[in-house]
Backbone as numpy.savetxt, mean C-alpha at the origin, in Angstrom:
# Nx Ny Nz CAx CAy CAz Cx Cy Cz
-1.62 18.03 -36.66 -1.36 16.95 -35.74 -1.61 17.46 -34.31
-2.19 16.30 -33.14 -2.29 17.09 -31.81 -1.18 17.64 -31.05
-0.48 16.79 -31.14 0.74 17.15 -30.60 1.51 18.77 -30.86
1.62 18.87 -32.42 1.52 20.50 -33.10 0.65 21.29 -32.04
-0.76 20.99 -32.26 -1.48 22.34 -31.52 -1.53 22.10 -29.85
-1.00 21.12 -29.50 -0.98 21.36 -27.90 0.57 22.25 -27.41
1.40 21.97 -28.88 2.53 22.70 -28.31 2.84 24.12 -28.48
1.48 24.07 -29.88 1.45 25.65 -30.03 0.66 26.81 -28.27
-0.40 25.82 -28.36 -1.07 26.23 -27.54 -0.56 26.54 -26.00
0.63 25.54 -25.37 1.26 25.92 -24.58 2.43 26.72 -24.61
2.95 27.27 -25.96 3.93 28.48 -26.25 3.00 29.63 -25.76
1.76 29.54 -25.89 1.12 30.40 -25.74 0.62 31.28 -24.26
0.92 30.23 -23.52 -0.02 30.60 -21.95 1.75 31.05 -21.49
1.26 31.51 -20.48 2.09 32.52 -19.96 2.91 31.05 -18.52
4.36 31.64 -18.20 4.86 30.54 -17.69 4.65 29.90 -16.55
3.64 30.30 -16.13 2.95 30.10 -14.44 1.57 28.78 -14.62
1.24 29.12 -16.04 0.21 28.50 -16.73 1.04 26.89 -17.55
1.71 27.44 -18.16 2.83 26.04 -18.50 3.45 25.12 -17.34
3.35 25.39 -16.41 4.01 24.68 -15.03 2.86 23.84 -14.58
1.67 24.76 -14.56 0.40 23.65 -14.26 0.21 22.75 -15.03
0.47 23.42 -16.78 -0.11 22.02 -17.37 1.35 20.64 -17.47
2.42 21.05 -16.85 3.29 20.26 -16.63 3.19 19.56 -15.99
2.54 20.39 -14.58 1.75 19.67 -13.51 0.71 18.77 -13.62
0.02 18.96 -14.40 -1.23 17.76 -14.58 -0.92 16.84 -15.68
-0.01 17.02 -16.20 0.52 16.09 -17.41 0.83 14.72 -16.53
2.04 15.23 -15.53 2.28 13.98 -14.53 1.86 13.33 -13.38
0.57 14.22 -13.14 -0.97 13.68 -12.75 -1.42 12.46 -13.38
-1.51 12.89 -14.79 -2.29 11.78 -15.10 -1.00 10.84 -15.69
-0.06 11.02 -16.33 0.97 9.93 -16.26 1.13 9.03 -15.27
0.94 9.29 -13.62 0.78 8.22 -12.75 -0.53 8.11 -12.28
-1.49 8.62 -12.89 -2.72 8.12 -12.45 -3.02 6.82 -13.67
-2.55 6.76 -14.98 -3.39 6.30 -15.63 -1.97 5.20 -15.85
-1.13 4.98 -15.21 0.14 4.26 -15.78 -0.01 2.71 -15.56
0.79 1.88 -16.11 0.48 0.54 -16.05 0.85 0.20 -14.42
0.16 -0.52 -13.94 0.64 -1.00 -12.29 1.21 -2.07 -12.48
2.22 -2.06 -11.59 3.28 -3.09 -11.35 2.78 -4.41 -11.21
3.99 -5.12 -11.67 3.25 -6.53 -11.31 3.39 -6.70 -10.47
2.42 -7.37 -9.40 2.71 -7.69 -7.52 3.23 -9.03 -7.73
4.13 -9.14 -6.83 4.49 -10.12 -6.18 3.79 -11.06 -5.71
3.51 -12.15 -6.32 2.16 -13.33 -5.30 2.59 -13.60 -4.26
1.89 -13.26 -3.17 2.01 -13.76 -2.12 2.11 -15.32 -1.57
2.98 -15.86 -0.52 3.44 -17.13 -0.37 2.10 -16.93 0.77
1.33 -18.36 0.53 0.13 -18.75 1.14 0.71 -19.44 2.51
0.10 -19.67 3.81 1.01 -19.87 5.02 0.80 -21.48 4.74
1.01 -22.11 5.30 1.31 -23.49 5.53 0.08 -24.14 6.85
-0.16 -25.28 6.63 -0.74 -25.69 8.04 -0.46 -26.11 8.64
-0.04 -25.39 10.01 0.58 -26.75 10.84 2.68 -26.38 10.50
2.77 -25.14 10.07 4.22 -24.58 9.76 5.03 -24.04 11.40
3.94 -24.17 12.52 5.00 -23.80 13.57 4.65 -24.68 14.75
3.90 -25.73 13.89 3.62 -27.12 15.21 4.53 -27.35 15.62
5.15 -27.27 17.22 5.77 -27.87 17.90 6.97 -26.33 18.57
6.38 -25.46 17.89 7.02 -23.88 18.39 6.68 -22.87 19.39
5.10 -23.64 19.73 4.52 -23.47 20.37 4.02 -23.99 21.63
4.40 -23.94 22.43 3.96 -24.55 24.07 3.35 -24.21 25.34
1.92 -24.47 25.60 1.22 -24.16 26.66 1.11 -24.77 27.53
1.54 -24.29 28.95 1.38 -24.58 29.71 0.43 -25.62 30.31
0.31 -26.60 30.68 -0.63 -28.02 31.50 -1.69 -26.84 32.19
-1.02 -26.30 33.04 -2.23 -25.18 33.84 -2.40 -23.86 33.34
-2.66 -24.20 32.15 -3.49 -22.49 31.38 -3.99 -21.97 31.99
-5.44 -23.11 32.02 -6.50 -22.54 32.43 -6.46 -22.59 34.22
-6.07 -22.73 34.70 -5.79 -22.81 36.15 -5.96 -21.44 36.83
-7.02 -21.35 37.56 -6.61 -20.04 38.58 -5.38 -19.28 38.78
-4.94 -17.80 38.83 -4.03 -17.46 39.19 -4.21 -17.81 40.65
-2.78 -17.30 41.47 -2.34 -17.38 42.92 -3.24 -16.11 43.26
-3.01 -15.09 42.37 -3.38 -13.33 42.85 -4.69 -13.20 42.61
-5.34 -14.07 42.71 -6.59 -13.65 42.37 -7.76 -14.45 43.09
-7.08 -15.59 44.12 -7.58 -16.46 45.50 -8.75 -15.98 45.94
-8.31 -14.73 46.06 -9.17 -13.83 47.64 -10.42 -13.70 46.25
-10.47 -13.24 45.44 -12.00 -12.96 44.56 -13.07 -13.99 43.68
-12.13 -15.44 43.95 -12.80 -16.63 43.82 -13.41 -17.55 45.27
């Protein structure tokens, strides 16, 4: 069985060598793992902050500070 000879095989390597393959075991446990289910995102609305918003009559109006370069 694989499991048998991968465990023989890591009795075997010396304990500096067993830590790596511990190490890449949980490499690929979160490389290859199922991904979460996302959350769907709430789509914005149109027109959700009409009236939250208020511009000024003279937006576009000349500043005062800026006379002398017009």
């Amino acid at each position: 069985m694989l499991q048998t000879e991968i465990l023989e095989s890591l009795q075997q390597l010396p304990d500096s060598l067993q830590q790596e393959v511990l190490h890449y075991i949980e490499f690929l446990k979160t490389r290859y793992a199922q991904p979460k289910a996302e959350t769907p995102k709430k789509r914005r609305a149109a027109g959700a902050l009409k009236g939250k918003i208020i511009m000024a009559d003279d937006f576009d109006a000349p500043l005062e500070d800026f006379k002398e370069y017009m």
